[in-house]
N, C-alpha and C positions, 0 to 999 in steps of 0.2 A: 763276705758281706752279702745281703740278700738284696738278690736284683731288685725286690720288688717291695724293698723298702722306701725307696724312695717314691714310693707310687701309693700318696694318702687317700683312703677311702673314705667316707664321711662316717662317721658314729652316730647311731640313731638311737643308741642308748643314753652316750653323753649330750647329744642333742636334747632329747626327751626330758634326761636330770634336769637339762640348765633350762628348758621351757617351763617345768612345772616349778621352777625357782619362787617366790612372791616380791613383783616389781617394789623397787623403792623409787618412785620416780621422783626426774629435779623439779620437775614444775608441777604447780598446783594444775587441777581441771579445771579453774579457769583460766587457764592460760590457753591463748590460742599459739601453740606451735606450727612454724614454718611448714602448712600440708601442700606447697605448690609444687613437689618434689614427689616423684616417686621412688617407689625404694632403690636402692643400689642393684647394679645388673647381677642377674643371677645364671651361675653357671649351667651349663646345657647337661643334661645327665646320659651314659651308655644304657645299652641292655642292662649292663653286668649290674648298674647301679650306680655307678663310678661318677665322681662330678670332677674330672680336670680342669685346669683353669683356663678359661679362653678368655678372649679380649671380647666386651660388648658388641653387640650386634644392634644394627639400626634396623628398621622397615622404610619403606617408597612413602609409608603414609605420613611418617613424622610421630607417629603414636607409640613408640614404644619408649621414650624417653632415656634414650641413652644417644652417645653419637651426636649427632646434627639434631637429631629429629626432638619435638616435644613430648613429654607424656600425655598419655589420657588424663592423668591427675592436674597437668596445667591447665590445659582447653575447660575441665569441669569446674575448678576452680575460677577461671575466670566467666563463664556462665553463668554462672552459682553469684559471683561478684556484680556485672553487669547487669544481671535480671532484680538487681536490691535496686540498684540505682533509678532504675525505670520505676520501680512498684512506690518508689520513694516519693516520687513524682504524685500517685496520685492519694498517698497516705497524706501527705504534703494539703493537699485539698478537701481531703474528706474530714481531715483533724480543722481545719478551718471552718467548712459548712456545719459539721455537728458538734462543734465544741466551743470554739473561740469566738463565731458567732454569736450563737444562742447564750453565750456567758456575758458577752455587751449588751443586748440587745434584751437579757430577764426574762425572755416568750418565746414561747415555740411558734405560734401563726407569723409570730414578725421574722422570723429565722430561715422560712419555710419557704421563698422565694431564692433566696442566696443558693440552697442546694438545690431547687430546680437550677439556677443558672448554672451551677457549678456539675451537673450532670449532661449538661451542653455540653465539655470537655471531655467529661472520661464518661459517658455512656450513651458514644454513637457507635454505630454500626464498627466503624475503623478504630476509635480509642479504647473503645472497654475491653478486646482481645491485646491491643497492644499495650493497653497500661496496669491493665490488670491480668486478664486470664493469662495470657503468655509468659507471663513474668512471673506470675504465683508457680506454672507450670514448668518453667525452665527452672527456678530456682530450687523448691523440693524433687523436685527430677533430678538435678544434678546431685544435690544432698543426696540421696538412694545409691547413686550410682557412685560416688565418690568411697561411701564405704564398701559398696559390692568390689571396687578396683582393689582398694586396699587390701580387704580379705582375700581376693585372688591373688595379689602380691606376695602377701602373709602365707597363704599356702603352698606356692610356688618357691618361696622363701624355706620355707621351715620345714616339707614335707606332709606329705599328706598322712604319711603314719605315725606322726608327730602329732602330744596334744593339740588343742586348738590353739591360736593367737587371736586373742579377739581386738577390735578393732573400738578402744574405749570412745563413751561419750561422753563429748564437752558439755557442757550448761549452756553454748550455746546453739546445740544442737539439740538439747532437749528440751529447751524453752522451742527452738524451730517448730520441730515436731507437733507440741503441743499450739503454739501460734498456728500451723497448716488447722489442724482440725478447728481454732475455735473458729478462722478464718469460712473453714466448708460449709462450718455451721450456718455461719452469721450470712453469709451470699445464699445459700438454699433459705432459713427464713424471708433474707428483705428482698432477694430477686430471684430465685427457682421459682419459689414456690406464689408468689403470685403470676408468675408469668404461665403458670401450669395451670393455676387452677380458672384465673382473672384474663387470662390473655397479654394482658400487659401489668406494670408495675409504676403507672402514672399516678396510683391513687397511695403510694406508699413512700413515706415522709419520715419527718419527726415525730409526727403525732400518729404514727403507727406504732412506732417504738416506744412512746407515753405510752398509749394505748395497753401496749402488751406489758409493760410495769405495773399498771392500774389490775389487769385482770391474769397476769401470771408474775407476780412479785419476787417469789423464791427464784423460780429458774432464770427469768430476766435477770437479776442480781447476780447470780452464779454465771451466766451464761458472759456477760458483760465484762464481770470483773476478770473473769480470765482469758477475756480477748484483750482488754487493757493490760493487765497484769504481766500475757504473757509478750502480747506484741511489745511494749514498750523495752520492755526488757532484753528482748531478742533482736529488737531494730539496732538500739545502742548499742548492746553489745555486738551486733554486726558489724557495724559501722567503727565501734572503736577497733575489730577487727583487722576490716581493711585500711584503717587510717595506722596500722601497726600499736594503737595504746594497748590493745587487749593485751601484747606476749608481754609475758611478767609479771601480771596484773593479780596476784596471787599472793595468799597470807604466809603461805610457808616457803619458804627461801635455803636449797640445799647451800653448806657453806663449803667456799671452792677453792676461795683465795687462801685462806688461813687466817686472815687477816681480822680481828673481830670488828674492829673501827671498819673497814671496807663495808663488811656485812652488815653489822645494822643501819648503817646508811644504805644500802640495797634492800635491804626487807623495808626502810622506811618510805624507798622511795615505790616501792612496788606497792604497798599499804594504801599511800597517799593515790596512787592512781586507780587502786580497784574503790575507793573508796569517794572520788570524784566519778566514774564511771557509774556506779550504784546510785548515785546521785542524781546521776542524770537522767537514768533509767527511772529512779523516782519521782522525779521533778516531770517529765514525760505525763508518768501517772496521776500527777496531782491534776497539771493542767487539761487531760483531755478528760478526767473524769468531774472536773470542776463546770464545767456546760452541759455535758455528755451525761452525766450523771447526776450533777446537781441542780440543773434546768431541765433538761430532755427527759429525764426518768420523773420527774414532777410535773410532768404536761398535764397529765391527767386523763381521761376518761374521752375518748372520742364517742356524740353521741350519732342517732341519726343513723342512716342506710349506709354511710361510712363507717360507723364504727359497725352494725353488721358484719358488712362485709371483712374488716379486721378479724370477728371474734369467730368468722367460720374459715379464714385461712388460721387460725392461731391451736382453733378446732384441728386439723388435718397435723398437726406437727405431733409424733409419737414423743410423749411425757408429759406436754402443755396441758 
């Protein structure tokens, strides 16, 4: 017999075949699958190339996720969680000052006291980094770094002479994506950019935001709807997330049991909850666009050394 048969080398051929396989996966992309786990520990490699099997290895920091210790993927995971909770906080108030408000009240000038008060909370010196900037920044920072761990797992995993493994996106990661940007937008018009060009951002309201409906209609409409569209969307689906409704929440349903009775009551009941989720996520949409957009976008026309000054910050924004 050959000594060194017993001694397996990895295959980077067979490897390679079964990477460039084409996945059937069980769960839909909207499913959020269990990511608070890092991959399985992976074996240490020789010069030779050789992977024999050792027992996991810990680190002192806890970050390696094997052993005692947590992963990098739990800590980012929970960052990534924490920092929604906080920002919830002040979406929480800003969905009240410019929507729910102004949708009782029929006016913009009668509305327009509520979110001064309501900027006494989240835009002092101490709250606006803690309920906003730090939270927006923890959150899409984690998101970055959560796929960067992954792909380095994946690589470490699978080889680096191995095609690629890419690390797919969920819908709720590219409504994210898209919510950050409409987010950077929307804070560089109502607060960078008067605070750059004005000094401050005392004179900027609701009837800034009529204002810029009245004299920039298209991009206001575009710009709006998919800060609503995508935020709402990405909140709830965050939220049903960490509340665990998201895993499952998906149209097509691999069958496991054999069973067909099991199944269609499993695809029904998975149906039934992407479909209250979607719900909510629209329902979201209806109501902050029903003040937000059907009061506040009909304010109309600010005239006077105010609205000036509107139409020459509105002036400075490349496309307006």
């Amino acid at each position: 017999m050959d000594g060194h048969s017993l001694r397996e080398k990895a295959s980077q051929e067979t490897l390679a075949s079964l990477l460039q396989l084409d996945p059937s996966p069980i769960e839909s992309p909207l499913q959020s699958p269990n990511t608070d786990k890092d991959l399985p520990p992976l074996p240490s490699e020789h010069s030779d190339g050789s992977r024999p099997y050792l027992t996991p290895r810990s680190t002192g920091l806890g970050l390696s996720g094997h052993g005692q210790g947590r992963g990098a993927i739990f800590y980012l995971t929970r960052i990534q969680r924490y920092s929604s909770y906080t920002f919830s906080v002040f979406a929480t108030l800003h969905l009240a000052t410019t929507s729910l408000i102004p949708l009782v009240a029929r006016s913009v000038p009668a509305s327009e006291s509520y979110l001064l008060l309501a900027r006494e909370i989240y835009q002092t010196p101490l709250s606006e980094p803690l309920l906003v900037g730090l939270p927006i920044l923890a959150h899409v920072g984690a998101g970055v770094a959560l796929r960067l761990v992954r792909r380095s797992q994946n690589l470490r995993r699978y080889g680096r002479n191995a095609p690629a493994v890419p690390v797919p996106f969920s819908y709720i990661a590219l409504s994210g994506y898209g919510f950050a940007w409409a987010v950077a937008a929307h804070v560089f018009v109502n607060r960078g950019l008067p605070l750059a060009v004005e000094g401050d951002s005392s004179n900027i309201g609701l009837a800034y935001i009529a204002h810029g409906f009245v004299r920039h209609r298209v991009m206001s409409w575009v710009a709006y709807g998919a800060l609503l569209g995508l935020g709402c969307g990405h909140m709830v689906w965050g939220w049903a997330k960490w509340f665990g409704l998201a895993q499952g929440a998906g149209w097509k349903v691999q069958r496991l049991t054999g069973n067909a009775a099991v199944d269609k009551e499993t695809r029904r009941r998975r149906r039934r909850r992407l479909l209250l989720i979607n719900a909510a996520a629209a329902a979201g949409v209806v109501v902050w666009a029903a003040g937000g957009l059907g009061i506040v976008a009909r304010g109309g026309e600010t005239l006077g050394w105010v609205g000036k000054i509107y139409d020459g910050l509105f002036d400075r924004i490349p496309g307006f």
